[in-house]
Backbone as CSV, one residue per row, in Angstrom:
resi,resn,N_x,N_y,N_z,CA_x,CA_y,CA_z,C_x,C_y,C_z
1,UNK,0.840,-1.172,0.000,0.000,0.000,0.000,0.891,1.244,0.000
2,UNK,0.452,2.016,-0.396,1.044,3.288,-0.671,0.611,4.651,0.149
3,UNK,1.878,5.128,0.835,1.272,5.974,1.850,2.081,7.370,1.178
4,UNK,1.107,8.440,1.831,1.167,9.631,1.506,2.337,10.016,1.156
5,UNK,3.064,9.860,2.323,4.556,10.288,3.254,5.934,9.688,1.895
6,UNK,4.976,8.605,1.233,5.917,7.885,-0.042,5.954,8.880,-1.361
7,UNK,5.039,9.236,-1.510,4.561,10.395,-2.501,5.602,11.829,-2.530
8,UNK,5.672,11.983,-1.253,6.168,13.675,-1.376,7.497,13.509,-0.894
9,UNK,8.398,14.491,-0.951,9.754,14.717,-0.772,10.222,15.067,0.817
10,UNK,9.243,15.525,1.160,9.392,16.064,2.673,9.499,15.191,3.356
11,UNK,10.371,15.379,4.775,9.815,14.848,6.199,9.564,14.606,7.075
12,UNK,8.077,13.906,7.455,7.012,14.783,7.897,7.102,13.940,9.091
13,UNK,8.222,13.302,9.429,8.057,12.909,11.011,9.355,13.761,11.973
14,UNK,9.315,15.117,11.414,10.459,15.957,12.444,9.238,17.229,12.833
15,UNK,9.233,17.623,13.843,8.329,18.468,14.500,8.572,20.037,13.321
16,UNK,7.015,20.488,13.253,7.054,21.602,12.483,7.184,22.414,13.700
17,UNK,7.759,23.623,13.172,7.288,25.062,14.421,6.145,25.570,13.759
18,UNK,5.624,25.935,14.945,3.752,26.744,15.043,4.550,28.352,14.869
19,UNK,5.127,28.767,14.963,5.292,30.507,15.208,6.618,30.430,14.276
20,UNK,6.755,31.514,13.686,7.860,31.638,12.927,8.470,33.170,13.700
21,UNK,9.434,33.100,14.571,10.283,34.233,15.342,10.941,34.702,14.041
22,UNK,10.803,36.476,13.743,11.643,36.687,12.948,13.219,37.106,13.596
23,UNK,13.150,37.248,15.184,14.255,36.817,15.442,15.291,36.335,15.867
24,UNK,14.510,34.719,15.565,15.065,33.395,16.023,15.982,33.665,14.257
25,UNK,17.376,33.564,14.641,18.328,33.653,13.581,18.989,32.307,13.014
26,UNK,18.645,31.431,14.013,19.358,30.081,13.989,19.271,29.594,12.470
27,UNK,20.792,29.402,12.051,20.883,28.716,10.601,19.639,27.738,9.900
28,UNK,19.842,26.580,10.629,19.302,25.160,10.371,17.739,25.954,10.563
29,UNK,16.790,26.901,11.350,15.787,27.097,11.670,15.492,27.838,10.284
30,UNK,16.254,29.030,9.723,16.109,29.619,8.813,16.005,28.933,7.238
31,UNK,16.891,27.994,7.355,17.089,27.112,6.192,15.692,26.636,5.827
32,UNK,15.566,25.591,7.116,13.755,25.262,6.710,12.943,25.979,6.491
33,UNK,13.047,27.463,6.958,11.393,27.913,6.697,11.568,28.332,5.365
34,UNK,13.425,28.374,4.705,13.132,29.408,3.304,12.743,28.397,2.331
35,UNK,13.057,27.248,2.763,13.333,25.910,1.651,11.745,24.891,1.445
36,UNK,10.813,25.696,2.828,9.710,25.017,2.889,8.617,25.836,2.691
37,UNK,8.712,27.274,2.585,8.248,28.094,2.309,7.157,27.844,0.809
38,UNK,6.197,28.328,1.259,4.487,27.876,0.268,4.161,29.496,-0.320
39,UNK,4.616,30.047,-1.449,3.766,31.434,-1.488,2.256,30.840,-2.426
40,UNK,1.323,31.686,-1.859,0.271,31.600,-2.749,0.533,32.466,-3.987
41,UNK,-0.515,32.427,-4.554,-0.657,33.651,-5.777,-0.775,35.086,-4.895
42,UNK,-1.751,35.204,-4.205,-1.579,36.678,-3.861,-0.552,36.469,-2.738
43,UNK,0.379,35.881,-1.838,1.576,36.528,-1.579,2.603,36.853,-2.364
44,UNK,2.421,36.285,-3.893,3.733,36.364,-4.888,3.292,37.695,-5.494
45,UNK,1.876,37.901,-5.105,1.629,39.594,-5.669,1.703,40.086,-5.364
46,UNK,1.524,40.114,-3.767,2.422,41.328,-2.516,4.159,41.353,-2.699
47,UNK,4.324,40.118,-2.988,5.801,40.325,-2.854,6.399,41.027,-4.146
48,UNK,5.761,40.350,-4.964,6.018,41.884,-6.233,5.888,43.127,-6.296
49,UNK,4.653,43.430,-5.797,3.884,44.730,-5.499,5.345,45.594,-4.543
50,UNK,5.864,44.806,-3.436,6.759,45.325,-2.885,7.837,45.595,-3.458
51,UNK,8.621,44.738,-3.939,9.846,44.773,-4.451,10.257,45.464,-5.338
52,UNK,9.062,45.608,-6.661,8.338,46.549,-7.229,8.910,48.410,-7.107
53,UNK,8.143,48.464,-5.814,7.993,49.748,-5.272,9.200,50.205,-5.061
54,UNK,10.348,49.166,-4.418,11.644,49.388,-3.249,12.892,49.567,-4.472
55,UNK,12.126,48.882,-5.887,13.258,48.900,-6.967,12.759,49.886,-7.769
56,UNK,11.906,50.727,-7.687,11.524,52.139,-8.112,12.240,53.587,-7.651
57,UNK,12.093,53.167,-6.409,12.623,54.179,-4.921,13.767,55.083,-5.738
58,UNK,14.637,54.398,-6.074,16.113,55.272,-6.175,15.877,56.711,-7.431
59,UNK,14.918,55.896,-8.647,14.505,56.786,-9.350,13.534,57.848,-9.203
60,UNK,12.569,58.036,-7.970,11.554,58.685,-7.540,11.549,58.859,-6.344
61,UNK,12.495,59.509,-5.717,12.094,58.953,-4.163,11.147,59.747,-3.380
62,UNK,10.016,59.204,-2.782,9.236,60.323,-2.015,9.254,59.883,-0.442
63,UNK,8.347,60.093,0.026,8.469,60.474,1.563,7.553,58.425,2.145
64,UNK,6.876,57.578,1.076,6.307,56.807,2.188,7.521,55.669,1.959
65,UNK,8.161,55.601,2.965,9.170,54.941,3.090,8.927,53.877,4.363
66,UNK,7.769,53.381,4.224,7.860,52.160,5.056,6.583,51.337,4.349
67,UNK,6.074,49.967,5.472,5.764,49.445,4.918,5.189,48.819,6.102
68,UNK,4.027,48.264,6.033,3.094,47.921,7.234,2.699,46.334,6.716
69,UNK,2.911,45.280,7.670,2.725,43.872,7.372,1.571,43.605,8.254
70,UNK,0.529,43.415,8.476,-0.610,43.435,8.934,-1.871,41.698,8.686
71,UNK,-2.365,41.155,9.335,-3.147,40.049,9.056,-3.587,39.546,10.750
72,UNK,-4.208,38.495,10.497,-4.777,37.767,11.636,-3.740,36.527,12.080
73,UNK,-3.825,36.365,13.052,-2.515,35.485,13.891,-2.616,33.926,13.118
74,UNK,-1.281,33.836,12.560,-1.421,32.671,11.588,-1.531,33.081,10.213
75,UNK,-1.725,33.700,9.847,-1.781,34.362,8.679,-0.326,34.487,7.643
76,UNK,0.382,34.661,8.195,1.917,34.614,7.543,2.706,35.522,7.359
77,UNK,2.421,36.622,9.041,2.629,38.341,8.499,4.387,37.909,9.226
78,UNK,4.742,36.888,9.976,6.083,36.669,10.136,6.974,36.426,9.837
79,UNK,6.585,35.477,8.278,7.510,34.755,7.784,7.378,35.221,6.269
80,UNK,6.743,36.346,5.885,6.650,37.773,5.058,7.784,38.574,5.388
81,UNK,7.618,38.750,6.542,8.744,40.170,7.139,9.919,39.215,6.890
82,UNK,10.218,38.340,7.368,11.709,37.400,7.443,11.991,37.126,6.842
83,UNK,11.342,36.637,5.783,11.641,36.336,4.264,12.464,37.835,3.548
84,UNK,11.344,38.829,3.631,11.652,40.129,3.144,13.192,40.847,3.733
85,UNK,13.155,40.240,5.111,14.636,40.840,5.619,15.641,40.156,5.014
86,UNK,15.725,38.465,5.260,16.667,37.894,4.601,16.911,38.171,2.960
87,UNK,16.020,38.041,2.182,16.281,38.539,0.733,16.657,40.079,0.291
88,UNK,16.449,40.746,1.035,16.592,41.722,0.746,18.702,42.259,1.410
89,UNK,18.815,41.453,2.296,20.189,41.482,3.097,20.986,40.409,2.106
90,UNK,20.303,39.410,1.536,20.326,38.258,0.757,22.207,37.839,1.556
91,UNK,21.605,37.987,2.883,22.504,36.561,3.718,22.480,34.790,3.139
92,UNK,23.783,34.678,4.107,23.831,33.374,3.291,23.255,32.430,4.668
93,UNK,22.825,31.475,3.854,22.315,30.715,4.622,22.896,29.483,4.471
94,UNK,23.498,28.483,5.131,23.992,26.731,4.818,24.594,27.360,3.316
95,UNK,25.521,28.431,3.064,26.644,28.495,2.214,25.659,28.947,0.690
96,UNK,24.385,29.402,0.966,23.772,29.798,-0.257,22.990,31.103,0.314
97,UNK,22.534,31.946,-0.917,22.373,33.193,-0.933,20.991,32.972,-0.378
98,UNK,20.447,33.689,0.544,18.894,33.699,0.933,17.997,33.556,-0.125
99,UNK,18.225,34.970,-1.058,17.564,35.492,-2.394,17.321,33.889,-3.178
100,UNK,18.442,33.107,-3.361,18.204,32.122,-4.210,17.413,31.150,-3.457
101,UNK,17.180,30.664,-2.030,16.519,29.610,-1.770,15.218,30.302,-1.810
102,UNK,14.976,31.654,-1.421,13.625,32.183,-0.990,13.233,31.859,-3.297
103,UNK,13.839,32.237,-3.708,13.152,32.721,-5.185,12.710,31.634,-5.849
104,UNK,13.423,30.200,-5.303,12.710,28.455,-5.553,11.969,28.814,-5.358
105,UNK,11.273,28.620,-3.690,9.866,28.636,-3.138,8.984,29.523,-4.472
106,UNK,9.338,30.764,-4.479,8.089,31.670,-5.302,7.966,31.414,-6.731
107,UNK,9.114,30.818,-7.336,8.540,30.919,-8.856,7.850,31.768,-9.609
108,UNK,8.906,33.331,-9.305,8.310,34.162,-9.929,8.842,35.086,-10.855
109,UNK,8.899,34.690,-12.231,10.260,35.304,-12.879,10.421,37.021,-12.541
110,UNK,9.113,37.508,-12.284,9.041,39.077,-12.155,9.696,39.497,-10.340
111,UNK,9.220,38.666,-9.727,10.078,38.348,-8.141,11.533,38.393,-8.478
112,UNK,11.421,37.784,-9.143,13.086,37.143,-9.403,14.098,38.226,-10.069
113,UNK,13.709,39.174,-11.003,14.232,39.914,-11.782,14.237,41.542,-10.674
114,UNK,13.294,41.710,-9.737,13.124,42.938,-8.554,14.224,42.574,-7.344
115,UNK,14.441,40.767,-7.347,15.258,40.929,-6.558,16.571,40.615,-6.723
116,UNK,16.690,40.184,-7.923,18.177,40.400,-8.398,18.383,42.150,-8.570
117,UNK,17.880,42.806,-9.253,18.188,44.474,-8.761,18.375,44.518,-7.727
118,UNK,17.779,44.322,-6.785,17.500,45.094,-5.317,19.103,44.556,-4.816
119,UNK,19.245,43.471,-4.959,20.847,42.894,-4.333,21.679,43.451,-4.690
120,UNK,22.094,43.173,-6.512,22.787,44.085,-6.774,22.756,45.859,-6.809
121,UNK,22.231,46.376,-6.748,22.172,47.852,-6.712,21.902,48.830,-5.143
122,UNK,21.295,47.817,-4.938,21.210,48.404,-2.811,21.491,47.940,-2.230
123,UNK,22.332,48.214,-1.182,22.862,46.786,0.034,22.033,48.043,0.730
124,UNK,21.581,46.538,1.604,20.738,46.487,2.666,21.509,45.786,3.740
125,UNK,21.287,46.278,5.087,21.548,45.996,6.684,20.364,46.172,6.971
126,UNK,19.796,44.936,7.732,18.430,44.384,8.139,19.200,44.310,9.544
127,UNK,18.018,44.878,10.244,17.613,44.141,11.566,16.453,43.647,12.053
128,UNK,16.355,42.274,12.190,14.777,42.200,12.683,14.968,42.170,14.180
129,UNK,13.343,42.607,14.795,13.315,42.431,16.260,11.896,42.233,15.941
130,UNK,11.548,41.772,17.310,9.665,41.411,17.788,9.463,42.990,18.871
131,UNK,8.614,43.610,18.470,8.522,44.925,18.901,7.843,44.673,20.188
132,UNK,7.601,43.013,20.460,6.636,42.750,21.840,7.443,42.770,22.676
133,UNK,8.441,42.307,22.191,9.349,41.380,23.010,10.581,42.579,23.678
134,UNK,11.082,43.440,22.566,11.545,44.405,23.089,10.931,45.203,23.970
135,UNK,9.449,45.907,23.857,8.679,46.892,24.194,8.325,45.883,25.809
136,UNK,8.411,44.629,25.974,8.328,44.185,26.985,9.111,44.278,28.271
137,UNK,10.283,44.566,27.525,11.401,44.524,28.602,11.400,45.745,29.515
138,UNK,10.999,47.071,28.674,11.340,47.866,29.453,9.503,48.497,30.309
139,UNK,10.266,49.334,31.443,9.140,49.090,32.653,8.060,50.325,31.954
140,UNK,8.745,51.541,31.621,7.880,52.556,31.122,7.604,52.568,29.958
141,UNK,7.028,53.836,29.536,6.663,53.748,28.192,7.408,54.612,27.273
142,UNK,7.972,53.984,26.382,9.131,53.994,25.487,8.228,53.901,23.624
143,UNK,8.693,54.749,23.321,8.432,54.887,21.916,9.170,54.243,20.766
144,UNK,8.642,53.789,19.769,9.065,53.039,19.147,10.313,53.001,18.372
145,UNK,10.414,54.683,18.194,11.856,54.829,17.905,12.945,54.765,18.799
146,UNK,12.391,54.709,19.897,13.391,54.166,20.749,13.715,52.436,20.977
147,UNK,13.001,52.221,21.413,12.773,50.651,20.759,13.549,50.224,19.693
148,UNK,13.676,50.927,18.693,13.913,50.447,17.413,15.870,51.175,17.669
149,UNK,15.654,52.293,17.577,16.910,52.445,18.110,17.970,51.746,19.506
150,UNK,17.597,51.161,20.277,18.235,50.109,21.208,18.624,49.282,20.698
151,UNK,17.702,48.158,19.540,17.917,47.870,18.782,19.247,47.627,18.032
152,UNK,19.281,48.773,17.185,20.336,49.111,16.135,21.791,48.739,16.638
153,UNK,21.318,49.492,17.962,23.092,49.768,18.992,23.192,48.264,19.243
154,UNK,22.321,47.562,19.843,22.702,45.875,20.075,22.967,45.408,18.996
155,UNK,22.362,45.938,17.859,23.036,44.756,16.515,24.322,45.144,16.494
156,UNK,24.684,46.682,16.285,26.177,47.210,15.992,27.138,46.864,17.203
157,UNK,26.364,46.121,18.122,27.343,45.692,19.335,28.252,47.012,19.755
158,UNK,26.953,47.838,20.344,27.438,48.927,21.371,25.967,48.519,22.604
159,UNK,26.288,49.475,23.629,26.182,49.065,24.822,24.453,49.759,24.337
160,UNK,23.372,49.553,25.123,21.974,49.952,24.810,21.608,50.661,25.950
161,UNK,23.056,51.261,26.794,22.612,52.583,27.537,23.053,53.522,26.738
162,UNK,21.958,54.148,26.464,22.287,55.836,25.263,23.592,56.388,25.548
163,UNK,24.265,56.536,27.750,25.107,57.859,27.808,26.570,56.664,27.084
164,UNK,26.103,55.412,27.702,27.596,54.855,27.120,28.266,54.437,25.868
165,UNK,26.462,54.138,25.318,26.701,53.844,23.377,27.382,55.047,22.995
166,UNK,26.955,56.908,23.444,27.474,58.226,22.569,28.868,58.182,23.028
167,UNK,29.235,57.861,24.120,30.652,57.527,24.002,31.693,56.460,23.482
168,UNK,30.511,55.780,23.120,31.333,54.680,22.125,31.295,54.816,21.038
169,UNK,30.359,55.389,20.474,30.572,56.188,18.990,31.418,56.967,18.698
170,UNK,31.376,58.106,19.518,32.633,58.846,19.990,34.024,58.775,19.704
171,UNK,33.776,57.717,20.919,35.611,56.761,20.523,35.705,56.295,18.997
């Protein structure tokens, strides 16, 4: 008899993750989600629609310079953003370019052609964070650019007290 599990390439007796952390960085964690990664039709049209826009930018640039990822829990607004950070930083992942494992998954020659520009012509420095998770830590209420700026200084590996990071810039 012939079972499912014989049929498909995957496998499906190693535990899936329920939540996709965009910043859980771990190699082997990242590998799977880019390599197992499902776009529908309309995420391959958001992701165009975006890439689109970000490979326009240099020739037009105006003022809406961000970008709002928005849906219902489960929906796939995590592994959108992570995808979007890694391809766009087009880190390597297990010795291959993000851009190329993420652009298997989508099969999208017009994807494919926004983000070969975008690599070659803009380098990008991504940082992801969970704005819960940061905004959790601290006791008062802290604004997002601050948040986001603490951030920055921990990626650039300076200290995330403001008086000691300006003196480490400084130096």
């Amino acid at each position: 008899m012939t079972r499912i599990a014989d049929l498909l390439d995957r496998d499906f007796s190693r535990p899936i993750e329920e939540i996709i952390k965009v910043n859980n960085d771990d190699e082997d964690t990242v590998y799977t989600e880019l390599t197992e990664y499902v776009a529908t039709g309309r995420i391959k049209t958001e992701y165009e629609r975006l890439f689109s826009a970000m490979a326009a930018a240099p020739k037009s640039p105006n003022e809406g310079v961000g970008v709002w990822i928005s849906g219902f829990f489960g929906s796939g607004k995590s592994s959108f953003a992570k995808n979007l950070g890694y391809v766009l930083a087009n880190r390597t992942v297990r010795s291959t370019p993000a851009s190329s494992l993420f652009l298997k998954q989508v099969e999208s020659h017009r994807v494919s052609e926004y983000v070969q520009f975008l690599n070659q012509a803009v380098p990008y420095e991504i940082f992801m964070f969970d704005v819960q998770v940061d905004l959790s830590v601290q006791t008062n209420a802290e604004q997002i650019a601050e948040v986001m700026y603490r951030v920055l200084l921990r990626n650039l590996d300076y200290a995330e007290d403001y008086d000691i990071s300006e003196l480490e810039i400084e130096l």
